[in-house]
Backbone atoms as SQL, in Angstrom:
CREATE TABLE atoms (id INTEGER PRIMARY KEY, chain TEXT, resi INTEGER, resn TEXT, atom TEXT, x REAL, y REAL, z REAL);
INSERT INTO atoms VALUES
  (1, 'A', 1, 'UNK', 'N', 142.185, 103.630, 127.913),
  (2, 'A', 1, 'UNK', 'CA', 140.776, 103.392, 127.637),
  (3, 'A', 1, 'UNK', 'C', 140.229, 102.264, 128.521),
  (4, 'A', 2, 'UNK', 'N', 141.169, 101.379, 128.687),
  (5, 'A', 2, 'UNK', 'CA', 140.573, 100.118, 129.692),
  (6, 'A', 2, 'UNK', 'C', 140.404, 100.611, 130.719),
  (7, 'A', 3, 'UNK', 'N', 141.192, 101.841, 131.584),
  (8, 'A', 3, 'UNK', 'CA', 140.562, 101.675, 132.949),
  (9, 'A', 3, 'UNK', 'C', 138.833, 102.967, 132.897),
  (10, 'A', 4, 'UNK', 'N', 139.012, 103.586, 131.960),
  (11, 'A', 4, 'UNK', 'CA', 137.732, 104.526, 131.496),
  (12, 'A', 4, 'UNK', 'C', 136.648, 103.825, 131.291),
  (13, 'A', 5, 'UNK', 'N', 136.914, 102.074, 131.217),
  (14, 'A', 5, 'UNK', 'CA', 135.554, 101.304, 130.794),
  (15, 'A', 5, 'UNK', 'C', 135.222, 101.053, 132.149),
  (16, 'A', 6, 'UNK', 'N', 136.390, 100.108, 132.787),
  (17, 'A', 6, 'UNK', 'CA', 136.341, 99.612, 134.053),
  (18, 'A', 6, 'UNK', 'C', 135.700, 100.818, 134.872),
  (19, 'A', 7, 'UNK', 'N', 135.872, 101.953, 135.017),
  (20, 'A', 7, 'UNK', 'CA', 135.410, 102.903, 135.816),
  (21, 'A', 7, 'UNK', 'C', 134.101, 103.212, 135.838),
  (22, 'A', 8, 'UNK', 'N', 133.735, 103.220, 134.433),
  (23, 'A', 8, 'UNK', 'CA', 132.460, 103.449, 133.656),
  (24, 'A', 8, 'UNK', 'C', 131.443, 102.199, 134.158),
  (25, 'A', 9, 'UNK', 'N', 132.176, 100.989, 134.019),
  (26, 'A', 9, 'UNK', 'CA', 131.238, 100.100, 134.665),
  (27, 'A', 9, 'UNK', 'C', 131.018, 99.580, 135.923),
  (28, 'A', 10, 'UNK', 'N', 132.223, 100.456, 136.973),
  (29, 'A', 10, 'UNK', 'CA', 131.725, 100.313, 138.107),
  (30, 'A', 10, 'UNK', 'C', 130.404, 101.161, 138.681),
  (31, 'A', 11, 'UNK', 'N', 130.910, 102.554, 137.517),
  (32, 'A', 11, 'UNK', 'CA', 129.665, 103.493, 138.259),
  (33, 'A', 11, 'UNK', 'C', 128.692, 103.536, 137.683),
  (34, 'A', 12, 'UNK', 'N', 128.201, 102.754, 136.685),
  (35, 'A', 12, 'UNK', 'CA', 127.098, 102.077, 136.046),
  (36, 'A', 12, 'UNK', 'C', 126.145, 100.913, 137.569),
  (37, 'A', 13, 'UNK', 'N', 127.065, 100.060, 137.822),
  (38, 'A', 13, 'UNK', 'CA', 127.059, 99.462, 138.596),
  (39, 'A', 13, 'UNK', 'C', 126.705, 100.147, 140.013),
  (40, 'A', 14, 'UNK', 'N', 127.493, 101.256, 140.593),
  (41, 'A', 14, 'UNK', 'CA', 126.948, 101.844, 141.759),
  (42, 'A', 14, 'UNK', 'C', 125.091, 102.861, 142.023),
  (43, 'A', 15, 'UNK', 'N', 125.787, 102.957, 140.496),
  (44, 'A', 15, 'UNK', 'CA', 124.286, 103.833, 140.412),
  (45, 'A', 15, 'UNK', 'C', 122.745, 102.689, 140.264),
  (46, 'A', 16, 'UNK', 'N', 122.772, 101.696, 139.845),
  (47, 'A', 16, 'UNK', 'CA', 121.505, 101.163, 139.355),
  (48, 'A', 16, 'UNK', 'C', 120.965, 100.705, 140.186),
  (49, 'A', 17, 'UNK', 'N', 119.740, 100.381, 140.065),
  (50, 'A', 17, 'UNK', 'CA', 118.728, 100.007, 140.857),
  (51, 'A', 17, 'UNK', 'C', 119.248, 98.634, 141.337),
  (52, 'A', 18, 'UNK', 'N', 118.806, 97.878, 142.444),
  (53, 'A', 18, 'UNK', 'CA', 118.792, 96.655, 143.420),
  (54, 'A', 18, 'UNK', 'C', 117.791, 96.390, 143.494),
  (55, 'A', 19, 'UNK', 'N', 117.303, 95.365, 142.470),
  (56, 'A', 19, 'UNK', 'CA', 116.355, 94.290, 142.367),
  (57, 'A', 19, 'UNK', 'C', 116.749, 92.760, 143.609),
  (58, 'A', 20, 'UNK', 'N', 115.127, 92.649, 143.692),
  (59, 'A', 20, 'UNK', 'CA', 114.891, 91.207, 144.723),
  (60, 'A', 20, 'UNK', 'C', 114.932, 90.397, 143.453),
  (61, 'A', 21, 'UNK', 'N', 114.357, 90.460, 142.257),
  (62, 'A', 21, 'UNK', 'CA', 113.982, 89.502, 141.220),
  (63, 'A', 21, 'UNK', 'C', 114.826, 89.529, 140.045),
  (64, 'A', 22, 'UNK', 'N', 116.256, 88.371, 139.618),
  (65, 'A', 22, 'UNK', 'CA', 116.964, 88.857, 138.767),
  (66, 'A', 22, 'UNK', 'C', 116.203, 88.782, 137.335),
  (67, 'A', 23, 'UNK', 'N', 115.049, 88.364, 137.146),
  (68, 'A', 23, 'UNK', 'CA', 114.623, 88.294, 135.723),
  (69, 'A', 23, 'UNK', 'C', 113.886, 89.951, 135.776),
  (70, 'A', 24, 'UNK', 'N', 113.432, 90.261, 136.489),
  (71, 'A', 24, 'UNK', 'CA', 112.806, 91.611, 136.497),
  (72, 'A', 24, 'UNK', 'C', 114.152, 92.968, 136.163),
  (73, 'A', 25, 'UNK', 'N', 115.006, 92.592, 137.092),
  (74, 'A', 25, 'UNK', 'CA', 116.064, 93.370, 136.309),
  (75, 'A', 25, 'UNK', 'C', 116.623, 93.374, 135.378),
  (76, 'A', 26, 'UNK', 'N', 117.005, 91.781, 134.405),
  (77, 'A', 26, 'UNK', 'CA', 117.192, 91.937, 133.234),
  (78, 'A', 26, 'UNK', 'C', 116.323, 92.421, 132.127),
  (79, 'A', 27, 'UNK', 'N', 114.930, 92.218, 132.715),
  (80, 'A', 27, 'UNK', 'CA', 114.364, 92.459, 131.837),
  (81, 'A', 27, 'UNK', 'C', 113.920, 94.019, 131.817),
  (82, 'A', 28, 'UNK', 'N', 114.410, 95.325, 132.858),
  (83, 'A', 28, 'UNK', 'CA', 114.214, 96.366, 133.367),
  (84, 'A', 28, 'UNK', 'C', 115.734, 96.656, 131.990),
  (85, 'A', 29, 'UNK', 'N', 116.677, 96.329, 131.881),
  (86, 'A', 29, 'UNK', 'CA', 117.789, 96.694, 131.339),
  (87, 'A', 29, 'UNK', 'C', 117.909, 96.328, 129.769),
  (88, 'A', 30, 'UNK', 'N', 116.863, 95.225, 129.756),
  (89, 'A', 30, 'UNK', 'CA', 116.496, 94.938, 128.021),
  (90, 'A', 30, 'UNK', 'C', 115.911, 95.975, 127.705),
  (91, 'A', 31, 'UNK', 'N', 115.234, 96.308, 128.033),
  (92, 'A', 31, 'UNK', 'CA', 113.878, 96.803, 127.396),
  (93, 'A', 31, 'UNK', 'C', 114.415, 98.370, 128.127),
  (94, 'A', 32, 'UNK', 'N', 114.877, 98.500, 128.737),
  (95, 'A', 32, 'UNK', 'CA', 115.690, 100.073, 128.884),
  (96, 'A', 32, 'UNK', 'C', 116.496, 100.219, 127.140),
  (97, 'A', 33, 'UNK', 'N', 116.990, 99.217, 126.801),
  (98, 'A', 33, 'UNK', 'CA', 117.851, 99.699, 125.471),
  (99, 'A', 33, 'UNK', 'C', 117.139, 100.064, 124.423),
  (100, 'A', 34, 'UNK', 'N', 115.880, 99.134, 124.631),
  (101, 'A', 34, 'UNK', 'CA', 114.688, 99.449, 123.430),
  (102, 'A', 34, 'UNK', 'C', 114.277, 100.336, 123.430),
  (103, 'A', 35, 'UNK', 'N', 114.222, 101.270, 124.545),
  (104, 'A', 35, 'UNK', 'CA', 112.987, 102.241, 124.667),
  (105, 'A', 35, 'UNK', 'C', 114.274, 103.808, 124.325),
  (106, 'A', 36, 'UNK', 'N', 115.772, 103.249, 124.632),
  (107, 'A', 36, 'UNK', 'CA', 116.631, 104.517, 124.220),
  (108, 'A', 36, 'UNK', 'C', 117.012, 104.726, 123.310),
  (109, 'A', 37, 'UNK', 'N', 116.991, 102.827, 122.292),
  (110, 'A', 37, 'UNK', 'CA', 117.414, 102.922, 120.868),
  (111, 'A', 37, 'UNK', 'C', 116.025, 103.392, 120.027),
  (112, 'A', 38, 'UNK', 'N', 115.344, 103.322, 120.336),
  (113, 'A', 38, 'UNK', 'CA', 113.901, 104.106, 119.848),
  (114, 'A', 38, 'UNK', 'C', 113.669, 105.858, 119.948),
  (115, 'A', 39, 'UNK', 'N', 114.697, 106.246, 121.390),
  (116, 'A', 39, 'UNK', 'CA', 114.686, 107.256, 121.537),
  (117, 'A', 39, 'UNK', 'C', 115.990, 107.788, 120.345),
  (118, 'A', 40, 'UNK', 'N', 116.586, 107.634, 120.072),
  (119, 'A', 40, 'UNK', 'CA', 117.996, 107.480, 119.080),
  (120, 'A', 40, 'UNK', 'C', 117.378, 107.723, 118.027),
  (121, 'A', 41, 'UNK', 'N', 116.230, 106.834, 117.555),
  (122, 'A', 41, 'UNK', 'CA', 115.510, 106.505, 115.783),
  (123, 'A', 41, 'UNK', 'C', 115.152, 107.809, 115.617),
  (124, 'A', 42, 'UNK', 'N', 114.184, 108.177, 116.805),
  (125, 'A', 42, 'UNK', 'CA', 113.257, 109.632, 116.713),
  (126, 'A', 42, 'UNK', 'C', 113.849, 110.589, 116.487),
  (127, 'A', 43, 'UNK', 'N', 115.091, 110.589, 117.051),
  (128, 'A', 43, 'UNK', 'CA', 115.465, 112.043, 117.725),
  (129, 'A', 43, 'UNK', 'C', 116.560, 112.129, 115.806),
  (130, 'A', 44, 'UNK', 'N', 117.005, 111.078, 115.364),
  (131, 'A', 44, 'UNK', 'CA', 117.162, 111.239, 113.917),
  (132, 'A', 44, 'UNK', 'C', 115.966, 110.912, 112.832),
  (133, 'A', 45, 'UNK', 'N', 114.922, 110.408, 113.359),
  (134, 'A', 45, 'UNK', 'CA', 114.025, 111.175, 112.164),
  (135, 'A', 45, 'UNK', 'C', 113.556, 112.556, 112.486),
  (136, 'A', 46, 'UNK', 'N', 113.635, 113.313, 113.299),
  (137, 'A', 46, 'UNK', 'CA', 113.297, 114.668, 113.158),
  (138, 'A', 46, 'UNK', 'C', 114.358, 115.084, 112.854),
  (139, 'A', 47, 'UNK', 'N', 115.465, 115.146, 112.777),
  (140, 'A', 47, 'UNK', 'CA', 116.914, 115.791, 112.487),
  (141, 'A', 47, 'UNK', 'C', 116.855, 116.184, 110.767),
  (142, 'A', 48, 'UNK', 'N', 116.142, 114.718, 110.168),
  (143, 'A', 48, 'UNK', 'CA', 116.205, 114.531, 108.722),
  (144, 'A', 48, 'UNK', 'C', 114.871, 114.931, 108.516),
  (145, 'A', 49, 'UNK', 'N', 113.623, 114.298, 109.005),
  (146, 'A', 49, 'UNK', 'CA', 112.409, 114.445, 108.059),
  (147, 'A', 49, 'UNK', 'C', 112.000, 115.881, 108.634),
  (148, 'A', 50, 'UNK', 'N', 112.125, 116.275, 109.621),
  (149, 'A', 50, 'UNK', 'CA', 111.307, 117.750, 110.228),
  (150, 'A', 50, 'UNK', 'C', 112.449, 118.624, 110.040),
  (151, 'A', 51, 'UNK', 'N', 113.830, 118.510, 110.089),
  (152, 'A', 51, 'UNK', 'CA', 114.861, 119.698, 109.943),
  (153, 'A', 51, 'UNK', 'C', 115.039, 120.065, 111.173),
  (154, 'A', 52, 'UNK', 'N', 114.553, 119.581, 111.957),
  (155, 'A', 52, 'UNK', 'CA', 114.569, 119.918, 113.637),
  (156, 'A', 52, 'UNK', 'C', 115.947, 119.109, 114.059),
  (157, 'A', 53, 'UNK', 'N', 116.739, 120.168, 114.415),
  (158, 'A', 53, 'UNK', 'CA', 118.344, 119.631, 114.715),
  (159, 'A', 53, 'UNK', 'C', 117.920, 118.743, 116.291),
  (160, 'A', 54, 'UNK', 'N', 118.026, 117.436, 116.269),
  (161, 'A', 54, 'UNK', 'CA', 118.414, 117.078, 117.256),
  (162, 'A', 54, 'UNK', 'C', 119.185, 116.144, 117.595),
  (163, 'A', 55, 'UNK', 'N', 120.317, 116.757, 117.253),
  (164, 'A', 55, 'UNK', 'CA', 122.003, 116.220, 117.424),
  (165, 'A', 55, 'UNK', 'C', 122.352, 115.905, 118.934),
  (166, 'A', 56, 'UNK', 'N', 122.018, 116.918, 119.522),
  (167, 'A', 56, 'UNK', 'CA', 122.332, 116.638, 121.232),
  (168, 'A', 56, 'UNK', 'C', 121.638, 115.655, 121.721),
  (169, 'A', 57, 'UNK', 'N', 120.435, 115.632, 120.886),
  (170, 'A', 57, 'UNK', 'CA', 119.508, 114.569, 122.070),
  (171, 'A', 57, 'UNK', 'C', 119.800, 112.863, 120.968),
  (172, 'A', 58, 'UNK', 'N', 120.214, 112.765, 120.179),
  (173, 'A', 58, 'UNK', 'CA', 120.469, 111.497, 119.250),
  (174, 'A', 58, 'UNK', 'C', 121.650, 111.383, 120.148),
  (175, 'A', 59, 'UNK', 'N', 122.897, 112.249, 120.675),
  (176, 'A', 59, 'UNK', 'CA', 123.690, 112.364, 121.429),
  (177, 'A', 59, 'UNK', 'C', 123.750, 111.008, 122.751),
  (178, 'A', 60, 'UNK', 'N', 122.993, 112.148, 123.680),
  (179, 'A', 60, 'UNK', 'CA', 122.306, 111.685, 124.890),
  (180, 'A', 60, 'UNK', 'C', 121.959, 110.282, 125.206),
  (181, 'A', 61, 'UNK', 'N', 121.143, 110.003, 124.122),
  (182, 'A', 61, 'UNK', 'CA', 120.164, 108.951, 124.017),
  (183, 'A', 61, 'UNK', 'C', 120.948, 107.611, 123.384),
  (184, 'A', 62, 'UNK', 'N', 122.275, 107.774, 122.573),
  (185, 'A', 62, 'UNK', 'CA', 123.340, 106.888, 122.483),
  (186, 'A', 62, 'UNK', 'C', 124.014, 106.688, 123.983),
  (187, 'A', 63, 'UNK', 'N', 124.419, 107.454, 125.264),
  (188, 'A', 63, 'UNK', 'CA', 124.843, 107.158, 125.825),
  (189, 'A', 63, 'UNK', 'C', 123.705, 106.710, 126.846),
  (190, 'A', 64, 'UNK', 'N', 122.508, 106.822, 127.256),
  (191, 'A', 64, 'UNK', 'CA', 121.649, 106.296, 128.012),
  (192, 'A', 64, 'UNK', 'C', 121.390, 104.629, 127.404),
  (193, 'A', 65, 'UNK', 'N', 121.253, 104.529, 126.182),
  (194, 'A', 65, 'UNK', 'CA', 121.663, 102.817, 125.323),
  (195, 'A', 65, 'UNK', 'C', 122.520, 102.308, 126.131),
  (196, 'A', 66, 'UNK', 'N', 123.831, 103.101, 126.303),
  (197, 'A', 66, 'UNK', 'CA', 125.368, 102.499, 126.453),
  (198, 'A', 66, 'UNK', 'C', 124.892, 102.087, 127.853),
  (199, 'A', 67, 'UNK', 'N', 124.640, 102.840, 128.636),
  (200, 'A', 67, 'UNK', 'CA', 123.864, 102.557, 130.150),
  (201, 'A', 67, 'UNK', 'C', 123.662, 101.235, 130.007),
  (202, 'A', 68, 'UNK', 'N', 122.014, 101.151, 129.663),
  (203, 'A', 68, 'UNK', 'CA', 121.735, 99.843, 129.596),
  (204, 'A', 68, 'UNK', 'C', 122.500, 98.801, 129.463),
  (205, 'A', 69, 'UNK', 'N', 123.154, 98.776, 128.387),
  (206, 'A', 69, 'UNK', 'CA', 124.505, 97.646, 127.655),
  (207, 'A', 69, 'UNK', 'C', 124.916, 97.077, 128.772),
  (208, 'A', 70, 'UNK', 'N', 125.685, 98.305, 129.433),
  (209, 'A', 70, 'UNK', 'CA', 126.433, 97.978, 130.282),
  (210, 'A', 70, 'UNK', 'C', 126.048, 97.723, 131.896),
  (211, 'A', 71, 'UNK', 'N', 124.892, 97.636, 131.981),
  (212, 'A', 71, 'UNK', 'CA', 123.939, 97.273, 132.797),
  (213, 'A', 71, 'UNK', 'C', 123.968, 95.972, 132.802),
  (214, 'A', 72, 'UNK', 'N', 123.582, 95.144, 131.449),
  (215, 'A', 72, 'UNK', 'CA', 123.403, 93.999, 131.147),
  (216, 'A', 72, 'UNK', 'C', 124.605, 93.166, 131.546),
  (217, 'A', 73, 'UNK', 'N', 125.787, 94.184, 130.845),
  (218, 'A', 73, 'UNK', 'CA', 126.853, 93.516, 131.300),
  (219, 'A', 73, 'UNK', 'C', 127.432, 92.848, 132.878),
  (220, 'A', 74, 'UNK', 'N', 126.674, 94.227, 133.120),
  (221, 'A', 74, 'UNK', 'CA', 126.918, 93.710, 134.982),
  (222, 'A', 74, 'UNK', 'C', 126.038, 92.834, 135.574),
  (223, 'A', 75, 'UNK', 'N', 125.036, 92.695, 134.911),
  (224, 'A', 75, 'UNK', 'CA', 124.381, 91.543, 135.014),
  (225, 'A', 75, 'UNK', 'C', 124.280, 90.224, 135.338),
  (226, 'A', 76, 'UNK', 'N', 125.557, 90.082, 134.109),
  (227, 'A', 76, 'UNK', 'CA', 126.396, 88.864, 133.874),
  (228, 'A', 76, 'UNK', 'C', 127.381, 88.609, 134.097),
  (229, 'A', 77, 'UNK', 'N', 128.426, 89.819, 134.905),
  (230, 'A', 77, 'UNK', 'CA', 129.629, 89.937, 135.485),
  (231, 'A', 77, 'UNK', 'C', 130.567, 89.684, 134.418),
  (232, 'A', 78, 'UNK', 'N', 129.994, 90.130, 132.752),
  (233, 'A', 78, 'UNK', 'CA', 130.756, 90.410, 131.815),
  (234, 'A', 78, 'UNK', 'C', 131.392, 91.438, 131.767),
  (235, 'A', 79, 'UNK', 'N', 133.193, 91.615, 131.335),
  (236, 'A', 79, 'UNK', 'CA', 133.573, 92.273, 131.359),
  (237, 'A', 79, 'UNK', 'C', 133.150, 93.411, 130.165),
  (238, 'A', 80, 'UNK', 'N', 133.178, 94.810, 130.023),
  (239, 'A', 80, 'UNK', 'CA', 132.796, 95.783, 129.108),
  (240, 'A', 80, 'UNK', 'C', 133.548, 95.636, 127.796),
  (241, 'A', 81, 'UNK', 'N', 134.989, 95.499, 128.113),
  (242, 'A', 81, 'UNK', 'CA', 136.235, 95.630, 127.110),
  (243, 'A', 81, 'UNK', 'C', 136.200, 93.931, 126.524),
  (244, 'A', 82, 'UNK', 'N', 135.674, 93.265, 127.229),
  (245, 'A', 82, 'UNK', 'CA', 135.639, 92.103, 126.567),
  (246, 'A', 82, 'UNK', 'C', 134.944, 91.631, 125.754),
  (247, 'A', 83, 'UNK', 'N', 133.686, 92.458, 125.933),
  (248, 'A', 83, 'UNK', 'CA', 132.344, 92.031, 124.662),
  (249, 'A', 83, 'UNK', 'C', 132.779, 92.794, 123.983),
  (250, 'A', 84, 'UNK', 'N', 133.450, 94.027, 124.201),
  (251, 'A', 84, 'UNK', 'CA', 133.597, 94.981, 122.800),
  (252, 'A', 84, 'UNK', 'C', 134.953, 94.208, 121.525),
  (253, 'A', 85, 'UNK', 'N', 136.125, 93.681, 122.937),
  (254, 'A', 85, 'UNK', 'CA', 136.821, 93.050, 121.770),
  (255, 'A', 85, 'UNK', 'C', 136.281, 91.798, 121.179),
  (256, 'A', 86, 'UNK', 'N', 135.509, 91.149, 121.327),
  (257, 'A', 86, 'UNK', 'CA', 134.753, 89.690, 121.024),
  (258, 'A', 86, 'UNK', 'C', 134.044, 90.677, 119.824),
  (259, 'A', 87, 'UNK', 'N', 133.614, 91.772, 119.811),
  (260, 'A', 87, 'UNK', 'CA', 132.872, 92.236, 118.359),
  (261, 'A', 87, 'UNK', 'C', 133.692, 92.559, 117.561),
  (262, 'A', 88, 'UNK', 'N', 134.627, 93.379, 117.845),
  (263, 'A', 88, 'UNK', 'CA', 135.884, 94.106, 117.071),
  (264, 'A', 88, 'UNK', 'C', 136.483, 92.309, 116.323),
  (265, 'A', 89, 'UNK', 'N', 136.877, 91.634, 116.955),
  (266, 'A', 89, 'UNK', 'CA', 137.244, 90.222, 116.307),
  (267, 'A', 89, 'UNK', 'C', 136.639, 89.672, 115.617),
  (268, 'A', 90, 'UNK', 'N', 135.001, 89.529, 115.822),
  (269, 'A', 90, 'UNK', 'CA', 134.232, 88.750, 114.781),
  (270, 'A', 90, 'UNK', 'C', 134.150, 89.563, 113.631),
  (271, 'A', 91, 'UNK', 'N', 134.355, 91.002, 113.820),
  (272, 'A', 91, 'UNK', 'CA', 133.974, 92.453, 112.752),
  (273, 'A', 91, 'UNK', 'C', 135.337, 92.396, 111.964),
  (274, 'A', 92, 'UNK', 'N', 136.465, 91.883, 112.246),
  (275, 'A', 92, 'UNK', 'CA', 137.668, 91.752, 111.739),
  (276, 'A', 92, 'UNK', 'C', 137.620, 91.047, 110.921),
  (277, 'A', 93, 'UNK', 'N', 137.207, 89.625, 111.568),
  (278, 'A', 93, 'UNK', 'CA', 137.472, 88.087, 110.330),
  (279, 'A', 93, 'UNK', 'C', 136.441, 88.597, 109.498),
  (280, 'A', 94, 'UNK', 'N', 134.788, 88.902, 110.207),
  (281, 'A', 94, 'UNK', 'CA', 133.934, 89.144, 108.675),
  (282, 'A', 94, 'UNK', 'C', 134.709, 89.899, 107.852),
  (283, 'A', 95, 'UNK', 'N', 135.181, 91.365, 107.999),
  (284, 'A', 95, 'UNK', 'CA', 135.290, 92.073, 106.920),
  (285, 'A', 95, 'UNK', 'C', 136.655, 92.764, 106.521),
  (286, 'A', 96, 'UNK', 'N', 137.747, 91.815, 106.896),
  (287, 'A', 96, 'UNK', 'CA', 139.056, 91.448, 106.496),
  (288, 'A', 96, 'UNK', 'C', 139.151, 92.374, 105.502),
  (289, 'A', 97, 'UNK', 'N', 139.201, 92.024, 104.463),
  (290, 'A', 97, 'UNK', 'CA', 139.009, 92.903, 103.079),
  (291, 'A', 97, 'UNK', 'C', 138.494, 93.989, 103.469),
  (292, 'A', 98, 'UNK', 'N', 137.665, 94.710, 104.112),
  (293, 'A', 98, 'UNK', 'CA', 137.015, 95.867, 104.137),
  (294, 'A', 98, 'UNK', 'C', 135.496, 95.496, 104.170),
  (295, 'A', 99, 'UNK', 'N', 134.603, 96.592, 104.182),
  (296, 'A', 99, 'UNK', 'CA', 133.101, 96.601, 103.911),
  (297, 'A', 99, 'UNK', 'C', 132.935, 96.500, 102.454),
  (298, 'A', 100, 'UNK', 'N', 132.086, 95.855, 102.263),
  (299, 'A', 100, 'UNK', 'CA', 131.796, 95.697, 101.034),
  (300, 'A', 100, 'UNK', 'C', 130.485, 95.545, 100.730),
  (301, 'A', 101, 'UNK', 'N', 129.295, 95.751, 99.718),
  (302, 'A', 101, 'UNK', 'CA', 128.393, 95.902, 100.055),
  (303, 'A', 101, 'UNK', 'C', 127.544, 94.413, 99.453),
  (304, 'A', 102, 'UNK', 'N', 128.249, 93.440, 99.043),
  (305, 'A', 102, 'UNK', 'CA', 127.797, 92.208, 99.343),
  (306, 'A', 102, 'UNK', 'C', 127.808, 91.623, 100.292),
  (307, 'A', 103, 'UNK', 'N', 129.169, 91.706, 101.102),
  (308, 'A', 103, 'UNK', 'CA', 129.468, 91.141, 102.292),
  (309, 'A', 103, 'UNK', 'C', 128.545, 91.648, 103.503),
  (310, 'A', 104, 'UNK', 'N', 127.870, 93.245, 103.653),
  (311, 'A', 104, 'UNK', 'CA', 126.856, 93.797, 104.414),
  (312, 'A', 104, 'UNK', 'C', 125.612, 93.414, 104.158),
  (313, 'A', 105, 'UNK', 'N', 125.417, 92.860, 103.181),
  (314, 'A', 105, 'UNK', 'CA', 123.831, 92.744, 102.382),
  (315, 'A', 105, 'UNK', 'C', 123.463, 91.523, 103.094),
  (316, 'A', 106, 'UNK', 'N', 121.717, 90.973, 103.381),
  (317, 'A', 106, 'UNK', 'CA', 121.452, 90.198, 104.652),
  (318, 'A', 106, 'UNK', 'C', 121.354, 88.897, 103.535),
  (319, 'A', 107, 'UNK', 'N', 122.018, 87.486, 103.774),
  (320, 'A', 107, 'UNK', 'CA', 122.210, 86.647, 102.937),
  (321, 'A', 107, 'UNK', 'C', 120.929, 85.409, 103.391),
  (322, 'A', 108, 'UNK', 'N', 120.117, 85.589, 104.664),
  (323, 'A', 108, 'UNK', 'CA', 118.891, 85.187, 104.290),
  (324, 'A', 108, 'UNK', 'C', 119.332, 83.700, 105.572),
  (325, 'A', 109, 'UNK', 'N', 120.863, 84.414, 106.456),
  (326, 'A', 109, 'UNK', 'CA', 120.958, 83.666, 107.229),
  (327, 'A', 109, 'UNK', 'C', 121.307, 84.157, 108.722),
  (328, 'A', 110, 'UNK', 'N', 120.125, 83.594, 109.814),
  (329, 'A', 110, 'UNK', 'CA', 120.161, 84.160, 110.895),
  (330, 'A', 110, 'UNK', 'C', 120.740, 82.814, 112.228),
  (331, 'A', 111, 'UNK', 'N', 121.173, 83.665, 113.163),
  (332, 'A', 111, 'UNK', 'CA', 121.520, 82.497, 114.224),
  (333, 'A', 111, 'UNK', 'C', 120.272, 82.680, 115.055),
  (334, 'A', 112, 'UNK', 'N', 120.064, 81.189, 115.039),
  (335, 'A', 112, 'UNK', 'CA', 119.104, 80.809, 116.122),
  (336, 'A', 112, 'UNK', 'C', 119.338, 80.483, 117.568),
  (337, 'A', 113, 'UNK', 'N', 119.759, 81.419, 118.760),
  (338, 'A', 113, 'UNK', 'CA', 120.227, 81.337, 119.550),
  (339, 'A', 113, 'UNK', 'C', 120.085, 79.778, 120.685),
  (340, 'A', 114, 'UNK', 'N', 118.733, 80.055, 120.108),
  (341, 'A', 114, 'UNK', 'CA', 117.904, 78.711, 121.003),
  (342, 'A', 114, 'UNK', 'C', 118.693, 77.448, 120.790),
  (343, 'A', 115, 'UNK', 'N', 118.763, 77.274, 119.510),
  (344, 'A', 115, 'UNK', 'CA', 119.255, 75.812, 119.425),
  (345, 'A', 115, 'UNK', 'C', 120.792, 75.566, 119.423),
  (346, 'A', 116, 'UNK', 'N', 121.306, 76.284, 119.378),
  (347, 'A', 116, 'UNK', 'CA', 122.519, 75.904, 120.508),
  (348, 'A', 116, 'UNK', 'C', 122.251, 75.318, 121.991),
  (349, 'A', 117, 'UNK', 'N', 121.210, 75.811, 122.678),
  (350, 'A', 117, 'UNK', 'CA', 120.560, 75.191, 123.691),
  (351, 'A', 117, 'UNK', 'C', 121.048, 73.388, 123.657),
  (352, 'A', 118, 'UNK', 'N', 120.541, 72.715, 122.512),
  (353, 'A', 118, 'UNK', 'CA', 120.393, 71.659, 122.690),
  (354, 'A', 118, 'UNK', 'C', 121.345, 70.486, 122.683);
């Protein structure tokens, strides 16, 4: 699977656009995820509220997300397998015990990225 990421994110990498302006490209690859995880929402509310199967395109539109991601990643010359195990680890210690539906429920506490800044 590691070299299927590595591969994946080279040709993520070969294929994307070459920006002069690196904030224009990050911000071309943010807002690429928004506009596919939106495409994702739709394509399962018609699946459920209209009955209109669209399994292939909720499909699709998960891996055009993954694009982006991993766009970002190259961005930052983050490795793919490394943000995924950095989640799998924090997803471990949280929910050790399992899911539970206190432990999922939103406890009214968010990280404020910013102030780590200081």
């Amino acid at each position: 699977m590691e070299k299927f990421l590595k591969d994946y994110q080279e040709f993520v990498k070969s294929i994307a656009k070459k920006f002069d302006d690196p904030e224009k490209e990050l911000m071309t690859w943010g807002l690429g995820i928004s506009g596919e995880a939106g495409d994702v929402a739709g394509c399962i509310k018609k699946t459920i509220s209209h009955k209109d199967g669209q399994l292939p395109g909720i499909k699709e539109n998960l891996g055009d997300t993954l694009w982006y991601i991993v766009a970002i990643c190259n961005f930052y010359n983050w490795n793919l397998e490394d943000v995924i195990k950095e989640n799998t680890d924090k997803l471990n210690k949280r929910y050790s015990e399992g899911v539970f539906t206190e432990k999922a429920a939103c406890k009214r506490e968010r990280i404020d990225w910013n102030e780590n800044k200081k």
